[in-house]
C-alpha positions as CSV (number, residue, x, y, z in Angstrom):
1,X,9.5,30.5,-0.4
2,X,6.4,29.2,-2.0
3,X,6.0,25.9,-3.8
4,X,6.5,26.8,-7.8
5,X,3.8,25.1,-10.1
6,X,6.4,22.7,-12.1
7,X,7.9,20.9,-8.9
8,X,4.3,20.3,-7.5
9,X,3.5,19.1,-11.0
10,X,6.3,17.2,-11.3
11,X,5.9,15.3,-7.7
12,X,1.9,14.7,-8.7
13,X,3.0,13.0,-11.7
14,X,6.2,11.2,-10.4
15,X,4.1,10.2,-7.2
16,X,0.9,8.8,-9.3
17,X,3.2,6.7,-11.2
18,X,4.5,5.0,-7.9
19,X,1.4,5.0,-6.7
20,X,-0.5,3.2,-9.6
21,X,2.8,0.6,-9.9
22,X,2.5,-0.5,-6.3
23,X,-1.0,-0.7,-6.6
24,X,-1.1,-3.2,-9.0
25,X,1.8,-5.5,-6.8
26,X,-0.6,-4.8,-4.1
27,X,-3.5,-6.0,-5.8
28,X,-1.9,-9.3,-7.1
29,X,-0.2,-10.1,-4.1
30,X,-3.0,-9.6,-1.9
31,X,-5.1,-11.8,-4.2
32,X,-3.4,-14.6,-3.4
33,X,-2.9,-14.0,0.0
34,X,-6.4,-13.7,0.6
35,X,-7.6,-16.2,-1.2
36,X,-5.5,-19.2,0.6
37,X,-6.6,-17.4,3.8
38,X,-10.0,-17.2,2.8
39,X,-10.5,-19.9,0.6
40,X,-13.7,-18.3,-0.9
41,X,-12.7,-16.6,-3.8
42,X,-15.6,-14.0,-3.9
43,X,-15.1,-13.1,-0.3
44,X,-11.3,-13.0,-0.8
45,X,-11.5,-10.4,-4.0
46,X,-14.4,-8.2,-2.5
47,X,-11.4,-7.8,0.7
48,X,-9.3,-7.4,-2.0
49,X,-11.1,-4.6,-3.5
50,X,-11.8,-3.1,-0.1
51,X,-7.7,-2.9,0.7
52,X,-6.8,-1.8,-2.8
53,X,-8.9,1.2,-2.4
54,X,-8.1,2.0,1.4
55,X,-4.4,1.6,-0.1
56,X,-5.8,4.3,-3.0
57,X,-7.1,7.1,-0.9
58,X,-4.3,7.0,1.7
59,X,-1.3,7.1,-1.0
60,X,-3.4,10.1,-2.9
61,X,-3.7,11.7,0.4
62,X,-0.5,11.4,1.2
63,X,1.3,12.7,-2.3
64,X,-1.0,15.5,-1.9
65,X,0.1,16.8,1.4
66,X,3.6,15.8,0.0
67,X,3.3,17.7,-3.2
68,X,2.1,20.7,-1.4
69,X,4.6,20.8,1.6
70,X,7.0,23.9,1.7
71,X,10.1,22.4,2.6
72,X,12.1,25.8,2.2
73,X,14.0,23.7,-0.6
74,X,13.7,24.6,-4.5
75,X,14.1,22.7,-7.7
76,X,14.9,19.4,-8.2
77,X,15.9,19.1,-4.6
78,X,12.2,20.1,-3.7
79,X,11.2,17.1,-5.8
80,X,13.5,14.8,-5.0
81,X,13.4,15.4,-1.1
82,X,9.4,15.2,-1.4
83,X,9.3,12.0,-3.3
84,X,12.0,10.5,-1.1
85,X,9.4,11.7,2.3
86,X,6.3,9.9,0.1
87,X,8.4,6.5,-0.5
88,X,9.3,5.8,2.7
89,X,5.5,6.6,3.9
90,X,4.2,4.4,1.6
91,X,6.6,2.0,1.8
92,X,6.0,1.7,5.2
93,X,2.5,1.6,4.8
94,X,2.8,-1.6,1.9
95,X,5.3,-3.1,4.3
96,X,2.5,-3.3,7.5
97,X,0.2,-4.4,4.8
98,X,2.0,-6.8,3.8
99,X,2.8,-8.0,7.5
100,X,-0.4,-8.0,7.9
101,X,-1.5,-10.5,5.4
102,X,1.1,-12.9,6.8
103,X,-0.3,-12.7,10.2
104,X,-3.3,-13.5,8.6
105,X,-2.6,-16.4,6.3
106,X,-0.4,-17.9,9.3
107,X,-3.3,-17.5,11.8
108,X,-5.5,-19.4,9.3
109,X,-2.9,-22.2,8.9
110,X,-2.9,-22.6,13.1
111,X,-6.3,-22.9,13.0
112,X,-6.3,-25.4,10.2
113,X,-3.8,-27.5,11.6
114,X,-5.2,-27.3,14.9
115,X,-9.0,-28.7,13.4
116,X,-7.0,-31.4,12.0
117,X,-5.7,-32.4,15.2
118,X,-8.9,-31.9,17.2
119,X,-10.5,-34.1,13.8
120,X,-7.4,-37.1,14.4
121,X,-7.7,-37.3,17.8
């Protein structure tokens, strides 16, 4: 069964919308992040910039290997299934982002308290 033009259409569409949404939560949440790890605010948006388009490219390659995946299924179940398959990638993938700025700000705050208490002592 080949994949019909109107449910590859529809996922591309459906999946861009995601796609541009969590970007932007991405973007403003890794701001911030960045910037308390950082502190420098240049440094922390160019990073910023550099994750927002990793995030890009690997969510666009992703709903296009989605969107053009034969599942054997047809219709709305075709969509459905294939938009279901590119949420849970890519929520996985904002969840170890996420994760990942945590680790980073709470390595930062070790390192700050731990200057502090060389600086006291």
């Amino acid at each position: 069964m080949g994949v019909s033009t109107a449910s590859f259409v529809t996922t591309v569409v459906v999946g861009i919308v995601i796609t541009v949404v969590v970007g932007v939560l991405l973007r403003r949440i890794a701001r911030d992040f960045l910037a308390e790890v950082y502190g420098d605010r240049s440094l922390s948006a160019s990073l910023n910039y550099l994750l927002v388009t990793l995030y890009y490219l690997f969510a666009l390659g992703l709903l296009t290997l989605v969107a053009s995946a034969d599942l054997g299924l047809a219709g709305v179940q075709l969509v459905v299934v294939r938009i279901g398959i590119f949420l849970l990638v890519l929520g996985g993938v904002y969840g170890l982002t996420a994760l990942a700025l945590e680790r980073a700000r709470r390595r930062q705050r070790e390192q700050t308290l731990e200057e502090d208490f060389r600086g006291r002592g």
